[in-house]
N, C-alpha and C positions, 0 to 999 in steps of 0.2 A: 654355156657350159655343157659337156657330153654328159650321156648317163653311165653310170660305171657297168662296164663289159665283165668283169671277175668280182667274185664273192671279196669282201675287202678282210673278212677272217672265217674261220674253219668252225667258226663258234656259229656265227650266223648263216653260214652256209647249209648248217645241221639242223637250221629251228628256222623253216621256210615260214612266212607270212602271206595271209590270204587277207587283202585289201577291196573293199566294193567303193567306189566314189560316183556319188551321184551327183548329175551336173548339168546346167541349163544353160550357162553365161560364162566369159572371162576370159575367153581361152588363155592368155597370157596368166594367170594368175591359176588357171587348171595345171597348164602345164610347170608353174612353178611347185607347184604342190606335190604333183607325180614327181620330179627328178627328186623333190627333195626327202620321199620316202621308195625312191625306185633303187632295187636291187636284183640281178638278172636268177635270183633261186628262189624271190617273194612271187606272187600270182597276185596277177589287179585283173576288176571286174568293173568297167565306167559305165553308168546305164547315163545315158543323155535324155534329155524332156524331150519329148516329142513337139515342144512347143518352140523347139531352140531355133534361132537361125539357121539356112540352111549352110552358113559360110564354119559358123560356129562345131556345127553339126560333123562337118566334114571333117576338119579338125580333129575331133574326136574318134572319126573312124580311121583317121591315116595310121596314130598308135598300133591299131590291130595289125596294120601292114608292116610295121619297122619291127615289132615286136613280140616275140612266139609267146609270151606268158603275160600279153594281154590280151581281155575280151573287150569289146564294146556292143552294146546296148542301143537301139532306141526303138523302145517297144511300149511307153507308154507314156501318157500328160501325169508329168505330178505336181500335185497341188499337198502342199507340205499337211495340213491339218487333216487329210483323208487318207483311206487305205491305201493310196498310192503308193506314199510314201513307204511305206515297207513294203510294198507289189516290188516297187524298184528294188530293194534290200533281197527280197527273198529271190528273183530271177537270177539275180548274179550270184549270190548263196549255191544257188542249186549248179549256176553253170561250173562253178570254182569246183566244187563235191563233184559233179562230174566228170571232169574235163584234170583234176587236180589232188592227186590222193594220200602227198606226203605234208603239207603244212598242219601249223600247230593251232594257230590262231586264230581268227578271219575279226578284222576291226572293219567297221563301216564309216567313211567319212563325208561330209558336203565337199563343195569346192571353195569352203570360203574359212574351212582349217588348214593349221599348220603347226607341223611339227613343233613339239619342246626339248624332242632329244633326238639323238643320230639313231640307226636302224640298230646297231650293236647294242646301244644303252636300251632300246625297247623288249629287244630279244633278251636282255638280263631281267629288265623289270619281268616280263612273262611270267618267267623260269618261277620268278619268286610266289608267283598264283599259286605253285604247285597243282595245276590241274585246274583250278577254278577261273571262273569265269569272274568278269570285270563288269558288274551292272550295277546301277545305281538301282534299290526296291524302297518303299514308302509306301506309309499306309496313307489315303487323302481322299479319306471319305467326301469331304466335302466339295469334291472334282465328281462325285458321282454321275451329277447330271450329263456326262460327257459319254457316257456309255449305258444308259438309262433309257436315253430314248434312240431311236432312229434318226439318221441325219439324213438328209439331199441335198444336192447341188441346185441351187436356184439358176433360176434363168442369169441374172444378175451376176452370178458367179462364184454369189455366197455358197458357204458349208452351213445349214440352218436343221434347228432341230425340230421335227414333224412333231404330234400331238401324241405320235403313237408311241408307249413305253416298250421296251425290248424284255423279251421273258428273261427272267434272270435264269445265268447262264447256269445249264443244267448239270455238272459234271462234279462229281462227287470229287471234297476235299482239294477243290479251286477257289481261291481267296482272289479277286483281282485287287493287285497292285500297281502305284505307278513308279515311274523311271525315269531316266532318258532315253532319247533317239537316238544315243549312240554308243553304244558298246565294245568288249573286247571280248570273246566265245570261245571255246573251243571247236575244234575240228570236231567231238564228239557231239558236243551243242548242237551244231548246226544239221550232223546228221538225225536227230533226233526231234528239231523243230520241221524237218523237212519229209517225215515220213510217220511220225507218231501219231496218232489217232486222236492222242488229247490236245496235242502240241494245233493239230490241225482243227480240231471242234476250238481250239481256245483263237484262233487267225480268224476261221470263219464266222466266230459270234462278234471279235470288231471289227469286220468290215464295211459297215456304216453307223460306227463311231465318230466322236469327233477327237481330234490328236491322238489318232489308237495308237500311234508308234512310241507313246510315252507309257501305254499301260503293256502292252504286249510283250516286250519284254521282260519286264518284271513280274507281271506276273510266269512268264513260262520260268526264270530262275526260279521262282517263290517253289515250283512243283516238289515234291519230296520227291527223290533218289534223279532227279533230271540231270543230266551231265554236267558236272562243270558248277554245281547248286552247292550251296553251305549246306552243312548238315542240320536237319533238320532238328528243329524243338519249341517248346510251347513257345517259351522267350521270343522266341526268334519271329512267331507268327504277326507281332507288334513292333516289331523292333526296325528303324531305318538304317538301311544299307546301304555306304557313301561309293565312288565308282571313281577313279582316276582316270577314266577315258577322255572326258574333255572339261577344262577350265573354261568359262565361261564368266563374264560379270554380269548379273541381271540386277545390276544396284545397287550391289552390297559397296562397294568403294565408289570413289572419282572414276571417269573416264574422262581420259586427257584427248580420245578421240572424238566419236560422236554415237549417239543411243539412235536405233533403228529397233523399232517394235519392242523397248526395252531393255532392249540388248546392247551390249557397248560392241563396236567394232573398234578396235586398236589404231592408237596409235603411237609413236614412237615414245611417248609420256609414258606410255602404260608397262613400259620395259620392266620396270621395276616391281610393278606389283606381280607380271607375267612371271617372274623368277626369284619373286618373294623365297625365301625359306619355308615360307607356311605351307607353298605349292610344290613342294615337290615330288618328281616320279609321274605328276600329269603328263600324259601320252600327248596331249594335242590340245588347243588353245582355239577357238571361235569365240569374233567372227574378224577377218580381217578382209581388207580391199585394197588391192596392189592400186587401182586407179588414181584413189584419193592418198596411199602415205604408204610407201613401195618400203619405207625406210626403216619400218618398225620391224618388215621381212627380212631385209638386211642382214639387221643386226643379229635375228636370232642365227641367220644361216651361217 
């Protein structure tokens, strides 16, 4: 299938999306992923592992050549549990703000999501933020240790935590909070994680954390007056904040597919739960794998 050359309405043409995928594997199942959120007025940003094949790799840079409002990336090894993983999120961040200055949104996704609604129905769900940002925030004290101490990479390849505790972070009226890895931001968002002073002492105190990409975010929404943040109040300091950017099962139901680190990747069984009533308005659904059951993509497409 081609990818569409014209905006398909005047709605979505007006409320441009700024897209980052980061990606190490699959080509066949990357590129099902792009056409099926590719629109020629959205901006994608693909940061590839540097660990990737070089056949895989190329692939990923030919996009930049077919098409003027994509970047591609490969500028760094990411290893999901370390700062990498948002090194990758925040290069392409900066390249889109630079290189990009009318979108409304920027969603960051892996390659092993896929859509739950057409580009039109996500541009409606947006609109509905009015302004606000889309992050899951949680209070989970008991994850402390994950930012507590200092981590290293072991020879081995482990992410392990040193003996040494990390000063607690110095910056007056920062709560860290955890989240997920993947969000939906404002354009004002992201200029504000990408040049603000607190935004930046709050990236550089977890960068050798362990899974800082689950606190980082949240905690920078948690910021009182931060772009695209709830408004603030005492309530609100204790209070968990749910995030429709991706459905995920970590257990909570059957997987009619198979559990990888927990996690269910889909398969055509899971149709049903995927478009439950209960889930609606979910932007995007992980993990799936065109390799092992092409057919559960299918159906949603």
């Amino acid at each position: 299938q081609s990818y569409p050359n014209i905006s398909l309405s005047q709605e979505e043409k007006e409320y441009p999306i700024a897209f980052t995928l980061t990606v190490h594997k699959n080509a066949e199942q990357v590129e099902r992923l792009l056409r099926s959120i590719y629109m020629p007025h959205n901006y994608y940003c693909i940061h590839v592992d540097n660990k990737s094949s070089p056949a895989f790799t190329q692939v990923m840079m030919n996009y930049a050549k077919c098409f003027r409002n994509i970047i591609v990336f490969n500028l760094i090894s990411v290893i999901p549990t370390t700062y990498s993983r948002i090194q990758a999120d925040l290069y392409c961040m900066e390249a889109l703000l630079l290189h990009h200055h009318n979108w409304k949104y920027w969603i960051n996704l892996s390659g092993d999501d896929y859509p739950l609604m057409t580009n039109r129905e996500l541009v409606q769900y947006l609109k509905t933020l009015n302004g606000q940002n889309d992050i899951e925030t949680l209070v989970a004290a008991h994850l402390k240790s994950r930012y507590q101490y200092h981590y290293y990479l072991s020879k081995s390849g482990q992410y392990l935590p040193s003996t040494r505790f990390k000063s607690p972070i110095s910056l007056n009226n920062v709560r860290i909070y955890k989240g997920g890895s993947f969000i939906a931001a404002t354009y004002e968002f992201c200029q504000f994680v990408m040049s603000n002073m607190t935004a930046k002492a709050i990236l550089n105190y977890f960068n050798d954390t362990f899974l800082p990409s689950e606190n980082i975010w949240a905690t920078l929404q948690r910021i009182d007056g931060v772009p695209g943040s709830i408004h603030f109040n005492q309530s609100y300091r204790t209070k968990a904040v749910s995030s429709k950017s991706r459905l995920t099962n970590w257990g909570s139901t059957h997987c009619y597919g198979w559990w990888r680190k927990g996690q269910c990747t889909y398969s055509v069984g899971d149709l049903r739960w995927l478009f439950d009533k209960n889930h609606q308005h979910y932007l995007f659904a992980s993990k799936f794998d065109i390799r092992r059951d092409h057919v559960v993509m299918d159906c949603i497409e």
